[in-house]
C-alpha positions in Angstrom: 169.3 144.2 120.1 171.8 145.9 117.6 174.7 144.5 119.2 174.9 141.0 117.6 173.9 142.9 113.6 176.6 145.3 114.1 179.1 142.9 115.9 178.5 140.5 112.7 179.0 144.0 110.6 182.7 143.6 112.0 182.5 146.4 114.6 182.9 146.1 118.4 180.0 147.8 120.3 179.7 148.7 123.6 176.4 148.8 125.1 174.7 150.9 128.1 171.5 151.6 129.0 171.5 155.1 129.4 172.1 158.6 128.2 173.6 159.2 131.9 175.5 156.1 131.5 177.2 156.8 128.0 178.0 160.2 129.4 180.0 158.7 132.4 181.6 156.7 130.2 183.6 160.1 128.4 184.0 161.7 131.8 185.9 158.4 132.2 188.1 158.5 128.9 186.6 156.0 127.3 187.3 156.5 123.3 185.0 155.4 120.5 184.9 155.7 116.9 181.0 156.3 116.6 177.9 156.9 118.8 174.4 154.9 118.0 171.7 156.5 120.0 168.2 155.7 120.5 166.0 159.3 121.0 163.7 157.7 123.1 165.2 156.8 125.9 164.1 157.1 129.9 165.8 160.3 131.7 167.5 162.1 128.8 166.5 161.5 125.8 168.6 161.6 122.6 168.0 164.5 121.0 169.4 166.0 124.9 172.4 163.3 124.7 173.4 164.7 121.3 174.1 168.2 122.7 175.1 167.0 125.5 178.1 165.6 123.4 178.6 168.1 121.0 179.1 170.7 123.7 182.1 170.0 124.7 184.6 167.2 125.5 186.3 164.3 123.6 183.1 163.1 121.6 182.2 166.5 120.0 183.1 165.4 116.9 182.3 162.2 116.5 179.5 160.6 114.0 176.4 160.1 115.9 173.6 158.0 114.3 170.2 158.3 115.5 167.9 155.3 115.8 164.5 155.6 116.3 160.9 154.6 115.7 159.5 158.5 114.6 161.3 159.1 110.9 159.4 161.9 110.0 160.7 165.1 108.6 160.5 167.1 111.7 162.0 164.3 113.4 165.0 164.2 110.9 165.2 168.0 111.5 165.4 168.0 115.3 168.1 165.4 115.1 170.1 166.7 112.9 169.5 170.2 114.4 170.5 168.7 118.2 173.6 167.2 116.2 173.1 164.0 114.8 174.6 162.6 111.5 172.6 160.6 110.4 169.2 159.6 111.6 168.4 155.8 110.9 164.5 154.2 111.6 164.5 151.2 113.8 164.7 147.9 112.8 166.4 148.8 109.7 169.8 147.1 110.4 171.0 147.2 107.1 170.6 150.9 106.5 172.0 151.2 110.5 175.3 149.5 108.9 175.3 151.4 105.8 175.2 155.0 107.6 177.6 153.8 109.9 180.0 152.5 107.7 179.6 155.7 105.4 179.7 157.9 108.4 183.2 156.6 109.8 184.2 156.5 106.4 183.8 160.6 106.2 186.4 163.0 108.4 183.7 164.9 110.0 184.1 168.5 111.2 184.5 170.0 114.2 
């Protein structure tokens, strides 16, 4: 659903449909500038796919932006705690551009 806002944002996106998926995808090589995760997802969830990445491998360090329908504070903690940048509530596409475009616009750290 996010493709088509952040494709007329000016950024190409590359979809999948899973956690398992995405993680193929850097076994593979495949290089991006920026992960957008949902946290609920079937099989791994995105809090998981967030260590997953940082723990090793070519992704470690890049910006991750959580999306997701649960905002609270705890919420916010666990995903930033399991590694994510920023942490985004659904449906708010213009805040999902802003955080993204602040995020790649910020070296981040390994």
């Amino acid at each position: 659903l996010l493709q088509p806002a952040l494709g007329a944002a000016g950024y190409q996106v590359r979809a999948v449909a899973s956690a398992e998926k995405a993680l193929r995808l850097r076994d593979a090589g495949a290089r991006f500038d920026a992960i957008v995760s949902d946290i609920e997802m079937p099989g791994m969830d995105g809090l998981d796919f967030a260590r997953a990445v940082r723990a090793s491998g070519p992704w470690a360090a890049l910006p991750m932006i959580a999306l997701t329908a649960h905002a609270d504070p705890e919420d916010i903690d666990a995903g930033r705690d399991a590694g994510f940048t920023d942490y985004v509530a659904k449906f708010q596409r213009e805040t999902l551009v802003a955080s993204l475009r602040d995020c790649l616009a910020e070296p981040i750290a390994a």
